[in-house]
C-alpha positions in Angstrom: -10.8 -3.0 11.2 -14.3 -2.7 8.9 -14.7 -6.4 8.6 -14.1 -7.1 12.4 -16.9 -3.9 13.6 -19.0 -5.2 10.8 -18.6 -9.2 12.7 -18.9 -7.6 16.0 -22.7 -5.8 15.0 -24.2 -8.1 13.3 -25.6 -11.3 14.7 -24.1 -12.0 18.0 -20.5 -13.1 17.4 -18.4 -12.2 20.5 -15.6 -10.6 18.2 -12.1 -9.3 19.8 -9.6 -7.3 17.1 -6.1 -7.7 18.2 -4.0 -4.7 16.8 -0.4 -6.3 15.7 1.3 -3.5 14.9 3.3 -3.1 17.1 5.8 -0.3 15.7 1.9 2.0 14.6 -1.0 0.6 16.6 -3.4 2.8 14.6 -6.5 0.6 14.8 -6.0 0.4 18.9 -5.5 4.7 18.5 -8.9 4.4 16.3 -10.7 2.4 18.9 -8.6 4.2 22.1 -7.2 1.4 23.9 -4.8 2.0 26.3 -1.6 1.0 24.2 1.0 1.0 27.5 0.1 -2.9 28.2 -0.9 -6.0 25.0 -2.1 -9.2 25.5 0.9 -10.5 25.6 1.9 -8.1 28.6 -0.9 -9.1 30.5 0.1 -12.6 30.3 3.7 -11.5 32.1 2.9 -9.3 34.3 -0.2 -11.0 36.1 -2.9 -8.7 34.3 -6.1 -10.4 33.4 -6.3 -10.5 29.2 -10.0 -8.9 29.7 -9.0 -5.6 31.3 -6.8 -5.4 28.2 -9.4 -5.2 26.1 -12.1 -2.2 25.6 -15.3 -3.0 24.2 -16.7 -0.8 21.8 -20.1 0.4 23.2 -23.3 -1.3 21.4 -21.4 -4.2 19.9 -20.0 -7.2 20.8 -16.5 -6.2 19.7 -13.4 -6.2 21.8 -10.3 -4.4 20.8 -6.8 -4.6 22.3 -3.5 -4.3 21.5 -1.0 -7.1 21.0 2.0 -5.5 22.8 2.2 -2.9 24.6 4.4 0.3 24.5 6.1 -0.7 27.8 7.0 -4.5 26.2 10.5 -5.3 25.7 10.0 -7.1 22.9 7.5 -9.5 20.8 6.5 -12.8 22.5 7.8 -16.3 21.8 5.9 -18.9 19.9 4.9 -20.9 22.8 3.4 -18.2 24.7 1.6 -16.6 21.7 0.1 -19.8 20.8 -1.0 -20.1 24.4 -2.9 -17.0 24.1 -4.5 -17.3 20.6 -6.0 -20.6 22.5 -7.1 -18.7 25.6 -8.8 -16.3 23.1 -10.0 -18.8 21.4 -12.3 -20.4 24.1 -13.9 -16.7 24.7 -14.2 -15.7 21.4 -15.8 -16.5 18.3 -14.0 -14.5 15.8 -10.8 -13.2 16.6 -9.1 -10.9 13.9 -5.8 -9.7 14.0 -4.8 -6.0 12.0 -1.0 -7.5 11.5 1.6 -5.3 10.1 2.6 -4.8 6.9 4.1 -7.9 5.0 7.4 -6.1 3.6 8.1 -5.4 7.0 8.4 -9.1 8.0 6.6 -9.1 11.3 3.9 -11.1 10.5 5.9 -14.2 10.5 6.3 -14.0 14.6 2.7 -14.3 15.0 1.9 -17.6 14.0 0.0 -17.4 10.7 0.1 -20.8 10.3 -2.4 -21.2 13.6 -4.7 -18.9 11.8 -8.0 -20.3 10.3 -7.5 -17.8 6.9 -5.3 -14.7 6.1 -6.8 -12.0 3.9 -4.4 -9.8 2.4 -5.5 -5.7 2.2 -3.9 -4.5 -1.0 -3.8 -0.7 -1.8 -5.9 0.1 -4.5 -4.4 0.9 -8.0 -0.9 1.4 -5.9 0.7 -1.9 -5.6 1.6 -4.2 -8.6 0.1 -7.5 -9.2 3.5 -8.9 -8.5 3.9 -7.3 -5.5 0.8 -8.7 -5.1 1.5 -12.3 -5.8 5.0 -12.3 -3.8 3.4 -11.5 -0.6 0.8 -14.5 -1.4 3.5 -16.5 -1.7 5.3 -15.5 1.6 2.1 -16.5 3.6 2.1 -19.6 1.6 5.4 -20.0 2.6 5.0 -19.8 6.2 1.8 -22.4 6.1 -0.4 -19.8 6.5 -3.9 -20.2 5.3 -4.3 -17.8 2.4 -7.9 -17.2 1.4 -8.3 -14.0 -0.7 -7.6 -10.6 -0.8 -9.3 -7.0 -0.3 -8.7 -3.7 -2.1 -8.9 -0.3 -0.1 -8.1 3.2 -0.7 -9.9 2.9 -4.0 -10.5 6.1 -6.1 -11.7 4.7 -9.3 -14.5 2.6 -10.3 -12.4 1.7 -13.3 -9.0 0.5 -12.6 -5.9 2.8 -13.9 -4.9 0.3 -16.7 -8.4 0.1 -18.0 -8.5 4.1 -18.1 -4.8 3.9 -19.6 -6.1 1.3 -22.9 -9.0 4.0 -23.7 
């Protein structure tokens, strides 16, 4: 969500931040779209993909939701790759808040059509392996993996630093 606002105010990247969650839209909540209808909805029921999205006031950041809460059911690859190419020709930068990797969603939305996938570990909570093993399952699915991010970071000095002193 940070690295997509900071995109979308600086410089003049048209920036649109697809919320993927589709179980806990809490970025869409943050930014309060109107989580009844996605992108992917739009597409079905006739809805133009740019009333879906709410643009945050003084930046050139779009926000929308994936699916909506009315949806049936996630979309199929063909029309999701459709989209991501409609998207594509509006935007510069799209980013996409995906759910969490243990809960194996991420697979249905195509990360192998993404440019790069940054992982967002939770500081001084998750084990390197843990780690590693959802590099891997990117890896696995061809997407693009390109580095990781820490956040909810308490310490300065990581716990097993504090726990050799």
């Amino acid at each position: 969500r940070e690295f997509a606002l900071l995109a979308g105010t600086t410089g003049r990247r048209r920036t649109l931040l697809i919320d993927a969650a589709r179980r806990d839209p809490q970025t869409a909540r943050y930014f309060h779209c109107d989580l009844a209808d996605g992108l992917i909805d739009g597409g079905w029921i006739g809805t133009d993909a740019a009333d879906l999205q709410r643009l945050v006031p003084g930046t050139s950041l779009s926000v929308a939701c994936l699916v909506g809460t009315r949806s049936s059911g996630p979309a199929d690859p063909v029309t999701l790759s459709a989209l991501y190419q409609e998207l594509r020709q509006q935007f510069d930068l799209i980013v996409i808040d995906c759910p969490a990797i243990a809960d194996g969603e991420y697979a249905t939305l195509l990360p192998e059509e993404a440019d790069g996938i940054f992982l967002v570990i939770r500081a001084e909570a998750t084990r390197p392996a843990v780690s590693a093993h959802a590099k891997a399952l990117v890896e696995q699915v061809g997407g693009h993996f390109r580095g990781a991010v820490l956040n909810a970071r308490r310490n300065y000095i990581p716990g097993f630093m504090y726990r050799m002193l």
